[in-house]
C-alpha positions, 0 to 999 in steps of 0.5 A: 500500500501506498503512502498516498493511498494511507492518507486519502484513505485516513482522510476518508475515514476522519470525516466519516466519523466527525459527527459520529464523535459528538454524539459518543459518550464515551469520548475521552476529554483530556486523554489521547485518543485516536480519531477512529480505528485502534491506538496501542504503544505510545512511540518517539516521546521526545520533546524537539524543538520545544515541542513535545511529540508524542507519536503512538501504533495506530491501525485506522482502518479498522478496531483490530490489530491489522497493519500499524502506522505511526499517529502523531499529536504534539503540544507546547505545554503536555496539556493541549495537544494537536492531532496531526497526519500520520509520520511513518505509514507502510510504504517500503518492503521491509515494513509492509506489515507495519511500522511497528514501535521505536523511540526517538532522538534529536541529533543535530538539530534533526529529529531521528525515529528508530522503529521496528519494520514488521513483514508477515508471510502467508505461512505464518512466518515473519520478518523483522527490520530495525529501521531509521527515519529522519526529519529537519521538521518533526513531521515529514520522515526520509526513510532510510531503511533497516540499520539493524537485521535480526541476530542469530539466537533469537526469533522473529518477535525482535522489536521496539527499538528503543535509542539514547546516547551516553559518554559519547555513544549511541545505545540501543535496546531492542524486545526479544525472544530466544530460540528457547522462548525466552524473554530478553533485552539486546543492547547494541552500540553505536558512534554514527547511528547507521553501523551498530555493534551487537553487545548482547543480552542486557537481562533477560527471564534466566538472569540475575536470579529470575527463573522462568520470566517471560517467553517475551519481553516487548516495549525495552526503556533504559534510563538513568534516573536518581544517579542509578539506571532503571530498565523498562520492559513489558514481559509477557507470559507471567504466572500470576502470584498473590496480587501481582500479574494479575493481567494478561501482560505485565509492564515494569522496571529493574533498578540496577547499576550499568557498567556502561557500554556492557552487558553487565546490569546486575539489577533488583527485582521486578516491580509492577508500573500499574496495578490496574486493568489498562496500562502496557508498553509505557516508554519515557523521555526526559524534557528539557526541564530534565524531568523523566516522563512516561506515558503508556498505552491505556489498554492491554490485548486480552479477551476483553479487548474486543467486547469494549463499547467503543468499538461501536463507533470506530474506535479502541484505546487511549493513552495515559497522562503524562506521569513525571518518575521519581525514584525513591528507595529503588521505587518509582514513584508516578506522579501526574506532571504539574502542567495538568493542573490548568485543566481545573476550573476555578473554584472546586470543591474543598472539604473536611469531615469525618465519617463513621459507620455511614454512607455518604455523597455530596453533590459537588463531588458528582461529575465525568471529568474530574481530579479528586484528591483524598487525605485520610487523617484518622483512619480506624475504619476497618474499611472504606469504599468509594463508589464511581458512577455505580462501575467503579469501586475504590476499597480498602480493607484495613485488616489486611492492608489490602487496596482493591479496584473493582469493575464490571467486566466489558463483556458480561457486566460481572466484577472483576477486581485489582489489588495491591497491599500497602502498610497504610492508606494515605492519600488517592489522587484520581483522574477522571475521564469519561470513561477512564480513571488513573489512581495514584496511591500514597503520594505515586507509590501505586497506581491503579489505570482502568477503562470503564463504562458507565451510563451517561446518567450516572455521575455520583461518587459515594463513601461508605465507611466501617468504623471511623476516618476522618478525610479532607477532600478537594475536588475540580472539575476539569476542562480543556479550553481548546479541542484536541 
């Protein structure tokens, strides 16, 4: 397919659904979220130019996952974002199945995109091209062809290239599968960006004491953070254990010490990014405040993909808010980047008052798009329950130190839950979108990323409270000034 023939189509496409936009409730207002079709990996977050871009896999044609092109929005502020065409679409023989997830870097003044070229044969089999492509603008890409072909030792499902320099040298690492189907990370080396240097295994599901982790490990970040280097990767094929695993697929980091320009990583456990429902293949960058942000995809592939409403109308999917990382003890912690709080209306809603043994709203706190902060001061209740729009549940059982987010699942309306224990419950800090929410737990130490469906009607947030705590509350509700 050609070019061309991706953008008349996609033009098509946007106008046919223009009005059907306005009308669909689930729409998301300050999340990004593709125009029609299936959006998943965020790729080449990179601030150029003073611009943040945001590129993200997105397949227009259709609410599956077919052929990926690269969608693009970017901002001046992370708040309002532009949507523009798309930058990488299938046009060459290496890609014809996909430009599928990289990263992105700025080298001498231009913006260069490293991504993963997909073919796929009749049989089954397929092929597998790191590919580069390179813009004076940050919008229209000289493709410049595969730079990286797939190493001996490793199968096909060999992507996601992820680029950043350091002491003078560029780095690679790329998602991978051995022939023993076995997850692992590749670093390659390079001082020119066109000729890399195989390193080799970075870490992987047989190193470092891990045993079994992982047939596949997708969507690799390397970065430094807080004087030590952190690894970001998204292993498929965990077991779930106690409260963790519990998705389809996993995202989250190593925290270890580099010895620069090695394999030798040698690195702690692996801890969880998300604990919620929604939230794989995040990626960062660092701006040039030297904040390191991540954003990631606010969906997962699993059996539940296919039944959510959205689908009805053209389209599946979204992306988190942007989250600034800090790391605190070998922990990251996720904050929501200061620049959101321009989205609140003036005034809000502030109050403090204690509960005991009763249940309780107040309408100031009802509401679809919205940011509610929660501090509980005196906490002896045994539990604490807060109901969303009659979809959502927020619990917290003292006893066991255990926090729980409940649904109804997409495809019959039964419960499902997410957990996590803390030694304590301090705060929650909650976005609320429509049809999303994001939970930010005790100052970012947890968080909880979920779709959910509830009727338009419904709007209420409900406490209800075994035994005694005493809360404040702030409430605003949110808007954007300008469309997306």
């Amino acid at each position: 397919m050609q070019q061309l023939n991706w953008h008349e189509r996609i033009s098509h496409l946007l106008e046919a659904y223009k009005e059907n936009h306005s009308s669909d409730p689930h729409r998301l207002q300050f999340h990004l979220m593709p125009a029609v079709g299936l959006l998943n990996d965020p790729n080449g977050l990179i601030q150029y130019k003073g611009t943040y871009h945001v590129f993200f896999q997105w397949n227009p044609f259709g609410t599956v996952h077919g052929p990926k092109c690269w969608g693009h929005y970017t901002s001046q502020d992370l708040v309002y974002w532009q949507n523009h065409q798309p930058s990488l679409v299938p046009s060459e023989w290496y890609e014809k199945d996909g430009c599928y997830s990289g990263s992105a870097v700025e080298v001498d003044g231009d913006m260069v995109l490293f991504y993963s070229g997909n073919v796929k044969h009749e049989d089954g089999t397929r092929e597998t091209y790191q590919c580069m492509a390179v813009s004076h603008n940050g919008f229209d890409f000289e493709k410049k062809g595969p730079v990286v072909l797939l190493p001996e030792g490793y199968t096909a499902h060999f992507r996601d290239p992820k680029v950043w320099k350091r002491d003078g040298v560029w780095y690679m690492v790329v998602g991978a599968q051995t022939f023993y189907q076995e997850g692992a990370v590749v670093l390659f080396a390079s001082v020119d960006l066109k000729e890399w240097e195989l390193k080799g295994i970075l870490a992987g599901s047989h190193l470092n004491g891990l045993t079994d982790f992982g047939y596949m490990w997708e969507c690799p970040d390397f970065f430094e953070l807080d004087d030590q280097d952190v690894l970001l990767v998204s292993p498929q094929g965990l077991e779930e254990k106690e409260s963790f695993y519990q998705n389809e697929f996993q995202s989250g980091y190593f925290v270890g010490k580099w010895q620069v320009g090695t394999t030798e990583f040698p690195h702690g456990e692996f801890h969880e990014l998300d604990r919620g429902f929604d939230f794989y293949a995040p990626q960062t960058f660092q701006d040039k405040a030297g904040r390191r942000i991540m954003l990631g995809w606010m969906g997962i592939t699993d059996e539940q993909e296919s039944f959510q409403p959205t689908i009805e109308r053209g389209w599946v999917h979204a992306l988190t808010i942007p989250r600034e990382l800090e790391l605190k003890n070998s922990r990251i912690i996720q904050k929501p980047v200061q620049e959101l709080k321009q989205m609140r209306e003036a005034g809000g809603f502030k109050c403090q008052t204690s509960l005991e043994n009763e249940t309780k709203t107040w309408h100031e706190l009802s509401g679809i798009v919205s940011e509610l902060v929660i501090r509980f001061q005196q906490n002896h209740a045994e539990t604490i329950e807060i109901e969303i729009r009659k979809n959502l549940s927020i619990i917290y059982d003292k006893q066991i130190n255990r926090l729980t987010l409940k649904r109804k699942r997409f495809e019959d309306g039964k419960i499902e839950s997410r957990s996590c224990f803390l030694d304590k419950l301090e705060d929650l800090h909650i976005y609320l979108d429509t049809s999303a929410i994001e939970i930010f737990v005790n100052g970012g130490q947890e968080v909880f990323t979920a779709r959910f469906f509830a009727e338009d009607n419904e709007k209420e947030i409900i406490f209800t409270v075994n035994g005694h705590v005493d809360i404040d509350l702030e409430k605003w509700n949110l808007r954007l000034q300008k469309r997306l």
